[in-house]
N, C-alpha and C positions, 0 to 999 in steps of 0.2 A: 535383593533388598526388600525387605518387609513395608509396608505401608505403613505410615505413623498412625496412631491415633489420636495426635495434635502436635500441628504446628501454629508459628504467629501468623504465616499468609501462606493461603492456596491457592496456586494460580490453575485456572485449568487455558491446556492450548500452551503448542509448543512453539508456534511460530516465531515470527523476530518480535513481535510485541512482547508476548508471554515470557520468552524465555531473558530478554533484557530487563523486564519488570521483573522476573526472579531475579535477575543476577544483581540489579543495581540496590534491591534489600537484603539479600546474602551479602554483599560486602557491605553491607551498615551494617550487620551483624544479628540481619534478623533469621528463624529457623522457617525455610522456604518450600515448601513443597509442590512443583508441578507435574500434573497430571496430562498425557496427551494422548489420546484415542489409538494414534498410529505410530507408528515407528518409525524412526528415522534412518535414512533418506526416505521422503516420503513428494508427492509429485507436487507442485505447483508450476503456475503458468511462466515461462522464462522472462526476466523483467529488466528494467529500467530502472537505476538509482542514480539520482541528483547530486553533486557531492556535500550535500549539507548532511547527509548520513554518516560523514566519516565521525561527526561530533559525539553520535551515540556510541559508536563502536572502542571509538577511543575512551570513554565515560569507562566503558564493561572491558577494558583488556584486552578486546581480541582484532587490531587491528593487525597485528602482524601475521595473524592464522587467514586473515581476509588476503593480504598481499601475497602471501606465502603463495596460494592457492591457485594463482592463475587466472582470475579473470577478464574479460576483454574490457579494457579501458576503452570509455564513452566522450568523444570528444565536441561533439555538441547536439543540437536539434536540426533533422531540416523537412521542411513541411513543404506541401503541395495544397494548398488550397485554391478550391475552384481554378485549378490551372495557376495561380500563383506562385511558383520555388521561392522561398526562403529559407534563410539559414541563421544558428547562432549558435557561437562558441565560446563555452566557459570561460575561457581564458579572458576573452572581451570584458567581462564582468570582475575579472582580479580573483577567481578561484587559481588554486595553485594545485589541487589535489584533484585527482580522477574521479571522473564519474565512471559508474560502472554499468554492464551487463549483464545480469546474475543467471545462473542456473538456480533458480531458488530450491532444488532440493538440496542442490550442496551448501549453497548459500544458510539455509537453517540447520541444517545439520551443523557447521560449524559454531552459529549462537548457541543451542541447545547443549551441543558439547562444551562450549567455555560457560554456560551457566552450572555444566556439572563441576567443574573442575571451581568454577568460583566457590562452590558447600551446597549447591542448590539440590536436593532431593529429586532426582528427573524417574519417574514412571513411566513407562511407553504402551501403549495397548494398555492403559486403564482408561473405562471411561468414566466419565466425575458426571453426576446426575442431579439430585434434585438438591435443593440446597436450602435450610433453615435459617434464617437469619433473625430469629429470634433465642437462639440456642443460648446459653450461659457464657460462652466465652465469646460472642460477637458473631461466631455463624458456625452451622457444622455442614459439609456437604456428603455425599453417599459416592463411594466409589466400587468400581467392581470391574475388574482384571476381565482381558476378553478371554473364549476360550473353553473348553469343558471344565469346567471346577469351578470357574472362577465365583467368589463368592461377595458380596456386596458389604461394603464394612462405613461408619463411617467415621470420619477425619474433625475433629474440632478445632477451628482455627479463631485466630481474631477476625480479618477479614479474607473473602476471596476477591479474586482476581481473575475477572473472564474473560480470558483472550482465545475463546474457542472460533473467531472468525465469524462465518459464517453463519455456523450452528445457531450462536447468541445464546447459551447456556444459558446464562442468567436473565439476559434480555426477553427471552420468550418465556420463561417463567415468571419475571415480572408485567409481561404483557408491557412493556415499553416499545420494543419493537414496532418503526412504523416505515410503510415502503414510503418513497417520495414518488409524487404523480408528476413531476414534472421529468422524473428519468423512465420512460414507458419503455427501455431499453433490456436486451438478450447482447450477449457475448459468444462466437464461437471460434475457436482458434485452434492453430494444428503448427505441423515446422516442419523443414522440408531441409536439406542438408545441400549443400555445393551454390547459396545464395549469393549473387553479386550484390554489392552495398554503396553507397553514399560517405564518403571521405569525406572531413571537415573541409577538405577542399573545395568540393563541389564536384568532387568526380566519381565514374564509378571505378571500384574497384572490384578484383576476385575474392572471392572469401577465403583462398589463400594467405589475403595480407592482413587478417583483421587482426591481425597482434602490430605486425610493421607500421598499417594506417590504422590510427583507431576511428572506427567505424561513427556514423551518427545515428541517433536513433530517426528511424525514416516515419511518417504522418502524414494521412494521407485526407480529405474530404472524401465523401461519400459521392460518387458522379451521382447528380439531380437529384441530388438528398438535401439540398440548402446547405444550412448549419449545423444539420440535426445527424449523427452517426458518422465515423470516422475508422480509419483502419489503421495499423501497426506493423513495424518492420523491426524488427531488433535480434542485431547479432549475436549468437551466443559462440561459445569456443568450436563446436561440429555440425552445428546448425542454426539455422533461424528460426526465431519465434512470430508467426503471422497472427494476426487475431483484426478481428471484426465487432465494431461497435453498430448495431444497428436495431429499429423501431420493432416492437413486438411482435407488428402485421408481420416481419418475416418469418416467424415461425410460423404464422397462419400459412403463409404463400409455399413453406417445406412440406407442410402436411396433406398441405389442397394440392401440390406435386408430386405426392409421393414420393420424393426424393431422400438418398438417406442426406445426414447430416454432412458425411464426409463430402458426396454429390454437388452439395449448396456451397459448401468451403472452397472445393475447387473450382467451380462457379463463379465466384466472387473474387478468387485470385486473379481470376482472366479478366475481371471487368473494371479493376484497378490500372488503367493503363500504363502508371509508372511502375507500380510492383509487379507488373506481367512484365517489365521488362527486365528487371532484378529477377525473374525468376525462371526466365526462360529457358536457364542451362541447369535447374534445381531439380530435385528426387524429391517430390513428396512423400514423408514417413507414412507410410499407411499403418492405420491405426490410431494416429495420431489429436485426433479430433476430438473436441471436447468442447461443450456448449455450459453458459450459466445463464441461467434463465430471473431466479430475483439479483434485481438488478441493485440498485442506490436506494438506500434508507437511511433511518437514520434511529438513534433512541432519546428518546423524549425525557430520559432519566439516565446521565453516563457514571453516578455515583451517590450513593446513599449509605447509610448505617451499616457498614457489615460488607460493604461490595465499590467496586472499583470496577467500570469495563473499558475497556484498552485495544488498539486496535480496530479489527472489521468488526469487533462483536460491536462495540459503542455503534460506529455508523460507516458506511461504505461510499462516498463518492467516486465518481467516472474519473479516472485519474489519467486524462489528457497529456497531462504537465509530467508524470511520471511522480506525484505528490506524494502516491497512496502507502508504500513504505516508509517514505519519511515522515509521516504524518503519524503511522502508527509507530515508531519509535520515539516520535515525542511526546506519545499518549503515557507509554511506558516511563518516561525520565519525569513526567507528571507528574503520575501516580504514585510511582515508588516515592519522590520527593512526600506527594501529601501522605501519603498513608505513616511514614518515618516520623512526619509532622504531628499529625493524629495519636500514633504513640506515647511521644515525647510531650503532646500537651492535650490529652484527652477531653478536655475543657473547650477545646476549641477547634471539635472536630467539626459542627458546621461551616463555621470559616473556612475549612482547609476543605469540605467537600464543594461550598459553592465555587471556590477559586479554580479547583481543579476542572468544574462543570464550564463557568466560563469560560475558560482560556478552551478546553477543548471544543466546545461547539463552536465559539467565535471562529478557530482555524480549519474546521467542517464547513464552516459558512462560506471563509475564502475558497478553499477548495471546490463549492458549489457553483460560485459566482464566477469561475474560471474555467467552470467544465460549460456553463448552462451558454444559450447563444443568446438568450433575454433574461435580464436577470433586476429585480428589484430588490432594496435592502429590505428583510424582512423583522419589522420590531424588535425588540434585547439582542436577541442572537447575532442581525445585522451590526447592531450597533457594538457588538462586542468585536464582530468582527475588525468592521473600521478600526475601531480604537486598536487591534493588533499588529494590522496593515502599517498604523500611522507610527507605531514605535518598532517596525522590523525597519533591519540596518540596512542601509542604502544599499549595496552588493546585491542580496537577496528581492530588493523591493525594483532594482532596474530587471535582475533577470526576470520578475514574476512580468512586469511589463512587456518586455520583448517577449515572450513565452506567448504573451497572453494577444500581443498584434497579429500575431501569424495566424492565428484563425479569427480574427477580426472584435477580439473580445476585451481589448482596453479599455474600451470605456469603464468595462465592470472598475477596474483597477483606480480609474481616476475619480469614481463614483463615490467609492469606500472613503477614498483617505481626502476627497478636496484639494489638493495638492496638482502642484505642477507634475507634468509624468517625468520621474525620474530617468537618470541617463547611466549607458554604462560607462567602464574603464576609459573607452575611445570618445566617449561625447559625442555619443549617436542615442538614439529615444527609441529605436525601431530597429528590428532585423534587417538585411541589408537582402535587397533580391540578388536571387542568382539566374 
């Protein structure tokens, strides 16, 4: 397929933000074209989804290519803090539909393919670069196929759309990009195959049964790290996903050891006392290790004239709660809404940028004040926050509560909205020990 030399929106980044921000403006009928660096199946870190995700999926058509698929159904949270077990299970809260598991290469790979199949324009190994948003038609960006030949050409669109994640295509070109100082945090995670797990019951089980029991995502405190750095346990269909949230000095204490990275992972597996014992019958993948080092930002600009950012590009919070996917598909259901809006009444594309800026940082801000262990409301954005808190439906506002006790951070939750702390299905306020 040729590169266009204009469509109505260019999304760059193929991820679940990107490719559901193509697909929910290809079915309004708009001419879509995304661009993504790499090709699909392409690696990401194996994840946790909440079931408030199934709304997007169903939005884009492709909830039956997700069931189809086989994923390990998530049947609730259970955490260890500072020697604390707790538990909590959807169902308490009146969800009726699965949380999941994801292998997210497969997991995007399937968005990416129903955005083709939706009319979405999908390029793979192109990468989208610098971008004019002063251009005649609303913006033009420069694109150029990887590869020997590949030649740079560019694309005139109305607006783009940058859901390059990480990168922040747009974001680092506009110099909005800004790290936050209150997450001094590094990431480093690997998986190991034959994992024993946490049943919604409270027991353990083999990772033989993780389809028969469905598994809970396990969370752990950091031993005599306070509040501050946490770990992860999450089942996938032939292995588990481990990963490590902790202070930036650790990488100073890797390099002051010489240690490789893989070294430090195994390290840290042993010094989790619950998940050494989930792991004790496990094969670490060798190889498998992989460290992210900028941590939580955010951008001080997630929409202007000619651009739209979506996803990790807008801003990345520490996604404790397993937020960070569903957060970034509701950037994408946003966007496409305002940008459709934008078209249909050009006159009053500030309005439809400020609203879409509000609502996304205000739900950046929950996401912050959920991840953080001290947390004050911070001027507009706080306040945008609250006000989102106070009009999310009770379901959603008792889970974020319980969610949010297990590592001692409710108060943020009562903070926001003023309000009595909401209850779940059973008429409990709290996760229940085990």
């Amino acid at each position: 397929m040729k590169i266009p030399a204009k469509c109505d929106v260019a999304v760059i980044g193929g991820g679940p933000s990107g490719s559901l921000t193509a697909t929910y403006l290809a079915q309004a009928g708009y001419d879509v074209a995304l661009f993504d660096k790499q090709r699909h199946p392409r690696h990401q870190v194996g994840e946790s989804l909440i079931p408030d995700f199934w709304k997007y999926c169903d939005k884009a058509g492709v909830t039956d290519q997700i069931l189809a698929d086989g994923f390990v159904r998530k049947a609730g949270g259970t955490v260890d803090w500072h020697g604390t077990t707790r538990r909590i299970a959807f169902k308490d809260f009146g969800y009726t539909r699965p949380a999941l598991h994801v292998e997210r290469d497969r997991f995007d790979h399937l968005l990416i393919e129903n955005a083709r199949a939706k009319g979405v324009q999908v390029f793979e190994e192109v990468v989208a670069g610098e971008c004019d948003f002063g251009a005649p038609r609303g913006a033009r960006i420069t694109c150029r196929p990887l590869g020997e030949g590949g030649t740079a050409q560019s694309v005139d669109c109305r607006i783009v759309v940058d859901a390059s994640g990480q990168s922040a295509v747009v974001g680092r070109q506009l110099g909005v990009r800004s790290f936050d100082d209150a997450f001094r945090f590094m990431s480093v995670y690997g998986y190991f195959e034959n994992s024993k797990y946490y049943g919604a019951d409270g027991e353990v089980h083999p990772a033989a049964s993780v389809h028969a029991v469905p598994p809970t995502t396990f969370v752990s405190s950091v031993p005599n790290g306070g509040d501050w750095g946490w770990c992860w346990h999450i089942m996938l269909r032939d292995c588990v996903s481990i990963g490590f949230i902790l202070p930036m000095d650790a990488m100073k204490d890797v390099k002051a050891s010489e240690r490789s990275w893989e070294e430090y992972f195994l390290q840290q597996c042993r010094s989790f006392p619950r998940l050494a014992g989930l792991l004790e019958e496990a094969k670490f993948r060798a190889g498998s290790v992989r460290v992210v080092r900028d941590y939580s930002y955010r951008s001080t600009q997630v929409a202007g004239p000619g651009f739209f950012l979506v996803g990790d590009a807008a801003g990345f919070v520490d996604p404790i709660f397993s937020v960070g996917v569903v957060l970034g598909m509701y950037s994408a259901s946003a966007a496409a809404w305002s940008i459709d809006r934008i078209f249909n009444s050009p006159e009053r594309t500030a309005e439809h940028i400020a609203l879409y800026t509000n609502q996304l940082q205000g739900r950046m801000e929950m996401a912050r004040a959920l991840a953080l262990p001290q947390y004050e409301i911070r001027g507009s954005v706080g306040e945008e926050a609250r006000k989102i808190v106070k009009f999310t439906d009770e379901k959603a506002k008792a889970l974020m509560y319980a969610a949010s006790a297990l590592t001692g951070r409710a108060e943020h939750v009562r903070a926001m909205t003023g309000e009595p702390l909401p209850r779940t299905a059973s008429g409990t306020v709290a996760a229940d020990p085990r």
